[in-house]
C-alpha positions in Angstrom: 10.3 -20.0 -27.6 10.9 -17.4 -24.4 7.5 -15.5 -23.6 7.6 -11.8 -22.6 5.8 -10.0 -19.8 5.9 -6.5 -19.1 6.6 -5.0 -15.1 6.1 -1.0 -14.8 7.6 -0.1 -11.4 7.3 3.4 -10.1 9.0 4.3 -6.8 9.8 7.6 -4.9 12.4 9.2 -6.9 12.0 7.3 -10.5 10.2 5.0 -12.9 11.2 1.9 -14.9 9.7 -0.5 -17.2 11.5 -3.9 -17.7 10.9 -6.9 -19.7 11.3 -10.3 -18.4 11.9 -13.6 -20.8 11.2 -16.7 -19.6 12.1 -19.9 -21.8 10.5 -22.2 -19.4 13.9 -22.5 -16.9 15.4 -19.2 -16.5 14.5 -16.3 -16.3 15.8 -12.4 -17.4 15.8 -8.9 -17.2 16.1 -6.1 -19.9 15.8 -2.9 -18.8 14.0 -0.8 -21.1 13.0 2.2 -19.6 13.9 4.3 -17.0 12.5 7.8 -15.8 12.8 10.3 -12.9 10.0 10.7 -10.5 9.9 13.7 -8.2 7.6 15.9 -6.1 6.3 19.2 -7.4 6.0 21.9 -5.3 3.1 24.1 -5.7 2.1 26.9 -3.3 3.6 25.4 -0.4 2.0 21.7 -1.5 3.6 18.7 -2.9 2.0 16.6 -5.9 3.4 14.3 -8.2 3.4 14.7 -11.9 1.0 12.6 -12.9 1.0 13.4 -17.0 4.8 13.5 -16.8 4.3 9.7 -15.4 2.0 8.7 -17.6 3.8 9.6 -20.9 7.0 7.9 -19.6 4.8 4.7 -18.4 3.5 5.0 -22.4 6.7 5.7 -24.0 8.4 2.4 -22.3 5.5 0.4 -23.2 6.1 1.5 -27.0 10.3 0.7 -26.4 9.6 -2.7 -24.9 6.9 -3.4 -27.8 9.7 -2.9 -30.6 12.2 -4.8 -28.5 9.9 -7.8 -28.2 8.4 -7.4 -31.4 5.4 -6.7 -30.4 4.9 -10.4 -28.6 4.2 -9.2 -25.1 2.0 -11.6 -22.9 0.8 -9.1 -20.1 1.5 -6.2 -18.0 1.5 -5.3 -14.3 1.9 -2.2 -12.6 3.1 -1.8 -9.2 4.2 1.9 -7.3 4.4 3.6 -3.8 1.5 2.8 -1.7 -1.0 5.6 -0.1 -1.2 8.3 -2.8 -4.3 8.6 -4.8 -6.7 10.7 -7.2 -10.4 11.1 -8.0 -12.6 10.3 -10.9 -16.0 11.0 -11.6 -18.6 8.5 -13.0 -17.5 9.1 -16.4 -14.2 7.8 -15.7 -12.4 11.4 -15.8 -9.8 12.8 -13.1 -10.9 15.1 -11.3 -8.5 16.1 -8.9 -4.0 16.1 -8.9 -1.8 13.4 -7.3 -0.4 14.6 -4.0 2.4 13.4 -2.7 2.6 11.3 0.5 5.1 13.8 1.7 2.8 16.6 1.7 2.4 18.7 5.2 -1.3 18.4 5.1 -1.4 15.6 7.7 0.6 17.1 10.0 -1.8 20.6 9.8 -4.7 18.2 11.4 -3.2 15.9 13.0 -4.9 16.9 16.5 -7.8 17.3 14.6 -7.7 13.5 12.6 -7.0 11.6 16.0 -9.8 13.6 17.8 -11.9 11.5 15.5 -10.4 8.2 16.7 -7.6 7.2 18.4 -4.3 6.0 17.2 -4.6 3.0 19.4 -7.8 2.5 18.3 -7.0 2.7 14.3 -4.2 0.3 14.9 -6.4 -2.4 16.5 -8.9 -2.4 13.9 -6.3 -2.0 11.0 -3.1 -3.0 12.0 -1.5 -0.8 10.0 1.3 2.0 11.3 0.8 5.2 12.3 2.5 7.5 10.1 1.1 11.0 8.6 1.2 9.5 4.9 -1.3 6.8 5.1 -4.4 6.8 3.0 -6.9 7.6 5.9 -4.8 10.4 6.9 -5.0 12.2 3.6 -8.2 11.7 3.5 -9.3 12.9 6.9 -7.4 15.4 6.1 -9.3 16.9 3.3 -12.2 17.0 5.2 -10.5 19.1 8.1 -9.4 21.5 5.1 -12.9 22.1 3.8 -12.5 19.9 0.5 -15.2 17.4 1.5 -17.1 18.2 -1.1 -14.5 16.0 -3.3 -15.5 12.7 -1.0 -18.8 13.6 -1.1 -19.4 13.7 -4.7 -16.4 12.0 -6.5 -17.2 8.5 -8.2 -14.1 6.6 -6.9 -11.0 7.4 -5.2 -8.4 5.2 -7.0 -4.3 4.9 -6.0 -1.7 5.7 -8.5 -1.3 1.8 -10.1 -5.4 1.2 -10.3 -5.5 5.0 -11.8 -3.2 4.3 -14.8 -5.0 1.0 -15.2 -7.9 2.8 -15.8 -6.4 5.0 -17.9 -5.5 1.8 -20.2 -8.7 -0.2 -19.4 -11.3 1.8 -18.7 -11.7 -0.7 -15.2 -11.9 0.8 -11.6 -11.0 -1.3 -8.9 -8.6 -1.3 -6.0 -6.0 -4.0 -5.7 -6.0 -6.1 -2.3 -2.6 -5.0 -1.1 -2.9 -1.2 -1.8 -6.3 -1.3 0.2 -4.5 -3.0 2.7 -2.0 -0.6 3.6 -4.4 1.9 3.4 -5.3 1.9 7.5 -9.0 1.5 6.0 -9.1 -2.3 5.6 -9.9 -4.6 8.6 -8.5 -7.8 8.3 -11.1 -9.7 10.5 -13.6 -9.0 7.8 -11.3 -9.1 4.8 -13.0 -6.0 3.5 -13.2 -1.9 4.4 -13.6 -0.8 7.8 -17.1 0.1 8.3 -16.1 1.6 11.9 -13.1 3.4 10.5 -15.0 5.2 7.7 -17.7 6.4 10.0 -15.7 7.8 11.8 -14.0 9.7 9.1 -17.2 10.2 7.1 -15.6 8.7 4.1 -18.4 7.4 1.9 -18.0 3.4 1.6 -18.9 3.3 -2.3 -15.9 6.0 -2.8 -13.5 3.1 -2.2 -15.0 0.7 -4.8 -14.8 -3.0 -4.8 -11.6 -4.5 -3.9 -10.2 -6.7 -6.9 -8.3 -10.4 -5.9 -4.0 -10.1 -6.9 -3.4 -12.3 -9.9 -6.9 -11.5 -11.9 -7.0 -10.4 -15.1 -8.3 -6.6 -14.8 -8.7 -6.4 -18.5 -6.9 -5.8 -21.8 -6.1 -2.2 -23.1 -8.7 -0.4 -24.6 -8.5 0.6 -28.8 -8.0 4.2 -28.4 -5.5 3.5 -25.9 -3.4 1.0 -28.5 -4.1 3.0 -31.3 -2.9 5.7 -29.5 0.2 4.2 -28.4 0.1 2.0 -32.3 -0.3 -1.5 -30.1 -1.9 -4.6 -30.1 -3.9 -4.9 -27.0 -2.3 -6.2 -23.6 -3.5 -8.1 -21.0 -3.3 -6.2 -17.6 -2.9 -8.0 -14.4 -3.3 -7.6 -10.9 -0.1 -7.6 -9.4 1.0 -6.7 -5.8 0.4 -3.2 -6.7 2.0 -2.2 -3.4 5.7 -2.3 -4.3 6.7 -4.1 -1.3 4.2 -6.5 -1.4 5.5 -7.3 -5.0 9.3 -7.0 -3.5 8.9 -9.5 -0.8 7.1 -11.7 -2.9 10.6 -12.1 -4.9 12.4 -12.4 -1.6 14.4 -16.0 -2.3 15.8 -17.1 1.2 14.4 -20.0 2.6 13.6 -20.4 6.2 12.9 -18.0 9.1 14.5 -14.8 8.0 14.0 -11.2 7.9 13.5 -9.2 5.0 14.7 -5.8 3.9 13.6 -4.2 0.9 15.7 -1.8 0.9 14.7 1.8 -1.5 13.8 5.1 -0.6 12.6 3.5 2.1 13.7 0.1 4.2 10.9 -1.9 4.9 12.3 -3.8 8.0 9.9 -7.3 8.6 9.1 -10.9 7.9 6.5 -13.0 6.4 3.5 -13.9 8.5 0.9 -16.5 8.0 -2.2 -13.9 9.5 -1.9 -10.5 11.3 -0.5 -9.9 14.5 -2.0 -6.7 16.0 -1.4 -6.4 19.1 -0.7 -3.6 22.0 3.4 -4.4 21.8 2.4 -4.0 18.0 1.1 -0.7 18.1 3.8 0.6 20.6 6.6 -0.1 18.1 4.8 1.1 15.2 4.7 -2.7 13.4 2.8 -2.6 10.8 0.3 -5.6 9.3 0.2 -5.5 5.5 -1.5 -8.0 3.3 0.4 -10.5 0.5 -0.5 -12.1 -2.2 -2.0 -15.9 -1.9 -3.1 -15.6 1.9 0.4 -14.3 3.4 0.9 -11.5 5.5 4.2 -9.3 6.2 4.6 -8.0 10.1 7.4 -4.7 9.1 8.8 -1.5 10.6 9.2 1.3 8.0 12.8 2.7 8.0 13.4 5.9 6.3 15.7 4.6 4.1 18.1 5.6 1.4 15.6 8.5 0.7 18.1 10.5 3.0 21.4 9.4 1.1 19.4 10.0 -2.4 17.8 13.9 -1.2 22.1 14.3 -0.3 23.1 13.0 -3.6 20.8 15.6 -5.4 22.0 18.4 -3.3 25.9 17.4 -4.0 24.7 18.1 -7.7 23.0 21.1 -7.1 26.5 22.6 -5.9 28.2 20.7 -8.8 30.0 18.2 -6.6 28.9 15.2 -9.4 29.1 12.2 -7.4 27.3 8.6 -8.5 26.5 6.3 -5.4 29.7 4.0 -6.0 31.7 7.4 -4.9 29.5 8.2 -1.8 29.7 4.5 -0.7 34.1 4.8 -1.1 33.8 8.2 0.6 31.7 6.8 3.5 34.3 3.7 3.6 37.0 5.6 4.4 35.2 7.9 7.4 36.3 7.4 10.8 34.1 4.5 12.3 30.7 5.5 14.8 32.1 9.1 15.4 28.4 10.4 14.7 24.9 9.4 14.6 21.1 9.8 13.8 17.8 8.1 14.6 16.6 7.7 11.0 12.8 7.8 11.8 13.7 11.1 13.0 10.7 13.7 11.3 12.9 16.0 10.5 14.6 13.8 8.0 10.9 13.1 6.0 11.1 15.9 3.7 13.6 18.9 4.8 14.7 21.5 2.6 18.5 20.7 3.1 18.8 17.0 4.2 22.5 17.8 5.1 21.9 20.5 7.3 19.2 18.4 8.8 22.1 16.1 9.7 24.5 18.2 10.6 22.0 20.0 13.2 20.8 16.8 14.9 24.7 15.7 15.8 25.2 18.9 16.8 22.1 19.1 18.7 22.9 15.8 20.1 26.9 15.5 20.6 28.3 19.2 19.8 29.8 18.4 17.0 28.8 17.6 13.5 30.3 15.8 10.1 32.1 17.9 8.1 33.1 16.1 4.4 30.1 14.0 2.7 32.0 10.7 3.7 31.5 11.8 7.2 27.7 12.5 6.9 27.4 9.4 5.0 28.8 7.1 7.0 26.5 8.4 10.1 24.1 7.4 7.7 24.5 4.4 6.8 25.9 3.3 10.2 22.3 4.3 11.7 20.6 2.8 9.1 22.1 -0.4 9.8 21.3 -0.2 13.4 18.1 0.6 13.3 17.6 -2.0 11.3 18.7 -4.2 14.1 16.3 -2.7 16.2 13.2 -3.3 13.9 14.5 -7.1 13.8 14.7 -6.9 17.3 11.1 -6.1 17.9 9.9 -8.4 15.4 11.4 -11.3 16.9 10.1 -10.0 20.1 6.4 -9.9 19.0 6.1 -13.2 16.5 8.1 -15.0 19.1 10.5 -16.5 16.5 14.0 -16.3 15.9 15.2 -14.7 12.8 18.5 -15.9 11.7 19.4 -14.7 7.9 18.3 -11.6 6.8 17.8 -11.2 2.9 17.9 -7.8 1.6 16.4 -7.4 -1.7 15.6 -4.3 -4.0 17.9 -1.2 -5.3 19.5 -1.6 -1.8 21.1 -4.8 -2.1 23.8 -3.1 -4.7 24.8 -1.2 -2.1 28.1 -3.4 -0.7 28.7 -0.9 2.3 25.2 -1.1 3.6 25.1 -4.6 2.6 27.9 -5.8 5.2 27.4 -2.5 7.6 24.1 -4.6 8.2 25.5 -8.0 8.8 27.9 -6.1 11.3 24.7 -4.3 13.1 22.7 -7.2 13.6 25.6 -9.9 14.1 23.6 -12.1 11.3 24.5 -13.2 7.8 23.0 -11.0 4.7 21.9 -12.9 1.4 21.6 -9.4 -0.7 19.2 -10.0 -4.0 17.4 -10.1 -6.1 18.4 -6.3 -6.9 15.1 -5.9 -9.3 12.8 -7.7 -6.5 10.0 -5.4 -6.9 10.1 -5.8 -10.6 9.9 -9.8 -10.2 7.7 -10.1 -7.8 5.1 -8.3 -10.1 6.6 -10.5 -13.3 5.8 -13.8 -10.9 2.1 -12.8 -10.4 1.8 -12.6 -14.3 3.1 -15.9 -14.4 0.8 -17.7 -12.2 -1.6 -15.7 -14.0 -0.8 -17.0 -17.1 -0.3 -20.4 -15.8 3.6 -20.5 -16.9 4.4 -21.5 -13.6 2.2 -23.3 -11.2 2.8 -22.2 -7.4 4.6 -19.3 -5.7 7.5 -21.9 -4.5 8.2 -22.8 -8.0 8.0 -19.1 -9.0 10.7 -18.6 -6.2 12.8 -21.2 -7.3 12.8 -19.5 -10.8 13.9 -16.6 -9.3 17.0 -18.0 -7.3 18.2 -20.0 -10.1 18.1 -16.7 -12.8 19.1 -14.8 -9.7 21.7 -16.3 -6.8 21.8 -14.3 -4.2 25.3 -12.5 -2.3 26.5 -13.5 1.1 27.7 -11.1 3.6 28.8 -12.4 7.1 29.1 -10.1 10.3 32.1 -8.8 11.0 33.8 -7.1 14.0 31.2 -8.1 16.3 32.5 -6.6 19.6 32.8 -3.1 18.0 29.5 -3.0 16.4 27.7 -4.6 19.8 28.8 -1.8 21.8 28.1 0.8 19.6 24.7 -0.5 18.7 24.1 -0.4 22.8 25.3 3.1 22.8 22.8 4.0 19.5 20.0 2.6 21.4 21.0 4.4 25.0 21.5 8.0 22.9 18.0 7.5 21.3 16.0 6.3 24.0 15.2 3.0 22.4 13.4 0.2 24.5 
């Protein structure tokens, strides 16, 4: 008989819930819920809709109880990393859910690295400088006079550890959302006692810091009567969605990941962190795994700028799916524009297609004019910076990185897929598509002893899901152009 588990993935722009069967030598998917997932803007400040997420995480649990008949072993949750709430020391929220796209960092930035360094923060956490992370936020807060929230909040808890509470009643952080969190010092496998100092952030706000693949606890009785449920067995997963993605990453060998979502996360795996002054000069960022691994990645903006175009196209009625943007940008004259995705202007503009448009013309004097034009630059940058990131990699770990597996919502995307191979001159193995989803699913099974080491899990995974090759074409083409991306953008 097949056992069920339960993954609830949350990204950027939507939710899902899945079900994965496992009869003991394959394993599959049913989707069962999906939902959208989008900032709110409120008086000039972005939050997320955390009731709106909470009913739709509750109302796919239900679905997925009646398609299972009711014979689910566990649960995990996994989401965005960063973004966070308060509760007091009853257990009750006490602030919103801001969004990691939110301009507050930016307002006190001068202010935040007054405090300490960037230098500095990346030698003690390894993590990347970027005006979302964890520390940033709450630095932040402090700068804006709201203090008072660290100083007399119970616990600070990120999105995934927040609904488990809501379900549990536990409060802990999971190891790879603290890790991320440009808080945590590897050296010491615990919080930064410097860093928070220096910040003022009161050490007992952060809580203790809970091992991936325990069992936090099973769902409380007004929670599954409630929801009219047995109770579940939650586990710690990689809450951080690209810890849980790379975990389902099946190549073998030295080779560079990708999971590719509203944002790429460009990198490798790692047996301990590399932090070093090449590092920090690149932005390469040290995250923790699960069982002792480590990934060494560049963020990548991502297809968050191809899905913010996509939703304007429909807000002037032009109804377009992403099969029809990808034929569109097929058929666009090859490397007549281009972008630097990192660029800030793309991280949360109001029109993403002017942003575009006013960058090449800023840059060449001329600009895209259909949406297979702009989407094309896109994707064309996005491939080459890509090969950038792999570049540097390579460059600080010393190795070679010859295959490069793209996994998550990305690796659908054929055009990207083999623009990719092109950029870097190396072959792609796109999949698994639903890698953050099974990464989380494979912690539940070592949990729940159905498997008995992360290389069998993996070789579960390639079996249910082989993987699609993409070899690099036109190599002379895509060399020169790459040069010509990397002379325009001033990248060493």
């Amino acid at each position: 008989m097949s056992e069920n588990y339960l993954a609830f993935d949350l990204g950027g722009s939507g939710g899902k819930l899945l079900i994965c069967r496992f009869d003991g030598e394959r394993l599959v998917l049913e989707d069962v819920h999906r939902f959208r997932n989008e900032p709110l803007s409120v008086n000039d400040c972005l939050y997320w809709d955390l009731w709106h997420i909470y009913r739709q995480m509750n109302q796919g649990i239900r679905k997925a109880m009646d398609v299972a008949g009711g014979r689910i072993r566990s649960i995990g949750l996994d989401s965005f990393s960063n973004d966070h709430a308060f509760i007091d020391g009853r257990g009750e929220l006490l602030t919103p859910l801001r969004c990691y796209r939110d301009k507050r960092t930016e307002r006190y930035r001068e202010a935040i690295y007054g405090k300490m360094s960037p230098d500095r923060l990346y030698a003690l956490s390894g993590n990347q400088i970027a005006p979302f992370n964890t520390l940033m936020q709450l630095a932040a807060m402090r700068e804006a006079g709201q203090g008072y929230i660290l100083d007399n909040a119970s616990m600070m808890l990120f999105t995934p550890d927040l609904l488990i509470h809501f379900m549990t009643g536990e409060a802990a952080t999971e190891y790879t959302m603290a890790s991320v969190s440009q808080m945590f010092d590897f050296a010491r496998d615990d919080w930064s006692e410097e860093i928070l100092r220096a910040f003022d952030i009161p050490r007992e706000l952060l809580g203790r810091i809970a091992p991936t693949g325990s069992i936090v606890g099973k769902t409380r009785g007004p929670y599954n009567r409630e929801l009219g449920i047995p109770g579940l067995d939650v586990v710690s997963v990689c809450e951080h969605d690209t810890a849980s993605a790379f975990l389902a990453a099946t190549c073998k060998g030295e080779r560079a990941i990708i999971s590719s979502g509203t944002w790429s996360l460009v990198g490798t795996e790692i047996p301990a962190p590399i932090i070093k002054s090449f590092g920090y000069r690149h932005n390469i960022a040290n995250e923790g795994g699960f069982g002792g691994r480590h990934r060494l990645l560049r963020n990548v903006m991502g297809l968050w700028i191809v899905q913010e175009l996509k939703r304007q196209y429909e807000v002037r009625g032009e109804s377009c799916g992403f099969a029809e943007m990808e034929s569109a940008a097929a058929l666009a004259r090859p490397f007549a524009h281009k972008i630097d995705p990192d660029d800030f202007e793309f991280f949360a503009p109001a029109d993403m297609e002017a942003a575009i448009a006013g960058r090449c013309m800023a840059r060449s004097g001329r600009a895209p004019e259909t949406m297979g034009e702009t989407l094309r630059c896109v994707y064309e940058s996005l491939a080459f910076k890509y090969r950038w990131a792999i570049e540097k990699i390579e460059e600080l770990t010393g190795r070679s990185l010859p295959v490069v597996n793209v996994v998550g919502g990305g690796s659908r995307n054929k055009l990207l897929c083999q623009f990719t191979a092109n950029a870097c001159g190396k072959p792609v193995l796109a999949g698994p598509t639903d890698a953050t989803a099974l990464g989380n699913v494979l912690v539940q099974l070592l949990a729940d002893g159905r498997v008995s080491s992360l290389e069998e899990g993996k070789e579960l995974v390639l079996r249910s899901f082989p993987l699609e090759e993409y070899l690099p074409q036109e190599r002379e083409s895509w060399d020169g152009a790459y040069g010509e991306f990397t002379r325009v953008f001033a990248l060493a």
